[in-house]
C-alpha positions as CSV (number, residue, x, y, z in Angstrom):
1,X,17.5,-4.5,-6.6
2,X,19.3,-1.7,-8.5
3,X,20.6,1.3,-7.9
4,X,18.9,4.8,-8.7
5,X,20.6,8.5,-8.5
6,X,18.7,11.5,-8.2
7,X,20.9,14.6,-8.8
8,X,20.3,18.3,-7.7
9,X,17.6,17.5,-4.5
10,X,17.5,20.7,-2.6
11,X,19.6,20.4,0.7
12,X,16.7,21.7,3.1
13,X,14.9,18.5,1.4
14,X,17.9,16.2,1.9
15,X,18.0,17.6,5.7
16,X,14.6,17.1,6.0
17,X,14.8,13.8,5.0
18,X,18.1,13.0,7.1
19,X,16.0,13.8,10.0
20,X,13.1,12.0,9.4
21,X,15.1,8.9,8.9
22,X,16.9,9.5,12.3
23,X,13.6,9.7,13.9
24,X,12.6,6.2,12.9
25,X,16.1,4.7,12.8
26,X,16.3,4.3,8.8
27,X,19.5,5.0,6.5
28,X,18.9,8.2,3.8
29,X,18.5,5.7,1.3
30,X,15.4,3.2,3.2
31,X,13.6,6.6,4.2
32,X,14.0,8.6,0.7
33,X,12.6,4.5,-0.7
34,X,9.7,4.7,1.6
35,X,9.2,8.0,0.8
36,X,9.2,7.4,-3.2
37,X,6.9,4.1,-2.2
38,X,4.5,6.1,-0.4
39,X,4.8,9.1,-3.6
40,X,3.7,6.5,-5.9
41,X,0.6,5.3,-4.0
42,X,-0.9,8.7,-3.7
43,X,-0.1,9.3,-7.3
44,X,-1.9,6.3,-8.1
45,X,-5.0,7.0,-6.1
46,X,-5.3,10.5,-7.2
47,X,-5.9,8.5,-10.7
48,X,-8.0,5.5,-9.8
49,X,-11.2,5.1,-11.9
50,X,-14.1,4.5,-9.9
51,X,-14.7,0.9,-11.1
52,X,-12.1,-0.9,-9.8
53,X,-12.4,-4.1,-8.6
54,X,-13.3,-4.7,-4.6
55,X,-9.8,-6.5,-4.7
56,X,-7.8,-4.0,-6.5
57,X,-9.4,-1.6,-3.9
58,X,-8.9,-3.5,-0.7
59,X,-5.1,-3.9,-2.0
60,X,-4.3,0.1,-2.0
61,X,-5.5,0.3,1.3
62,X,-2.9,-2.7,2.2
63,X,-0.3,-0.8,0.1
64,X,-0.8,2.4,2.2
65,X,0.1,0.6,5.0
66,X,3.0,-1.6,3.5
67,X,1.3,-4.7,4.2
68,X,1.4,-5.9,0.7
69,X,3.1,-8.9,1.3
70,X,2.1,-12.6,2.1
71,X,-0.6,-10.6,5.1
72,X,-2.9,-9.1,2.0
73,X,-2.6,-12.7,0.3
74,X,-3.5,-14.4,3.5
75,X,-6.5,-11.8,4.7
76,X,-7.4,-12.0,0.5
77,X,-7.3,-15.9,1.0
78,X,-9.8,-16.4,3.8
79,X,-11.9,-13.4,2.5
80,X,-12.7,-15.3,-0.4
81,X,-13.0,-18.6,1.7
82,X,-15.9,-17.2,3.4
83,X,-17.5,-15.6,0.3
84,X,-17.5,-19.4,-1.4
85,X,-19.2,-20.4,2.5
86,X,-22.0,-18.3,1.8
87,X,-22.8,-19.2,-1.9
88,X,-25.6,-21.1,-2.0
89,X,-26.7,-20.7,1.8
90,X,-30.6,-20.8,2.1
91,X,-31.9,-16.7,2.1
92,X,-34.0,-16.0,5.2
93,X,-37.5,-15.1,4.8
94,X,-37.6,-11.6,6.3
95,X,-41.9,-11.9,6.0
């Protein structure tokens, strides 16, 4: 990890910040981290183009959540077990 300093924030912001962390028992630095996590997701889905892949889509919704981690791999792991189960199943005739 590396370090990152952000000069001139507004003191009602730092405040506001200071408390928020308190509320959830984080340092300044993991709340102001989640807080630049979570900026950077809505920046990126106020952009996304409206053909993105299923995965790509079911992953922002993970991200939004912060469960991007071995959870989305695992949930993305059996999702696609169960698509391979239904290739080639017989189609019912709905007649």
């Amino acid at each position: 990890m590396s370090d990152m300093l952000i000069r001139n924030v507004p003191e009602p912001l730092k405040r506001e910040i200071e408390q928020a962390a308190r509320k959830v028992g984080q340092s300044l630095s993991g709340k102001a981290i989640d807080l630049l996590w979570k900026g950077m997701i809505a920046e990126k889905e106020a952009r996304l183009e409206p053909n993105l892949s299923a995965w790509d889509s079911i992953r922002s919704a993970f991200a939004n959540e912060s469960a991007i981690d071995n959870e989305f791999a695992d949930i993305m792991a059996e999702i696609e077990a169960e698509r391979k189960q239904d290739f080639g199943r017989r189609i019912e005739d709905f007649e």
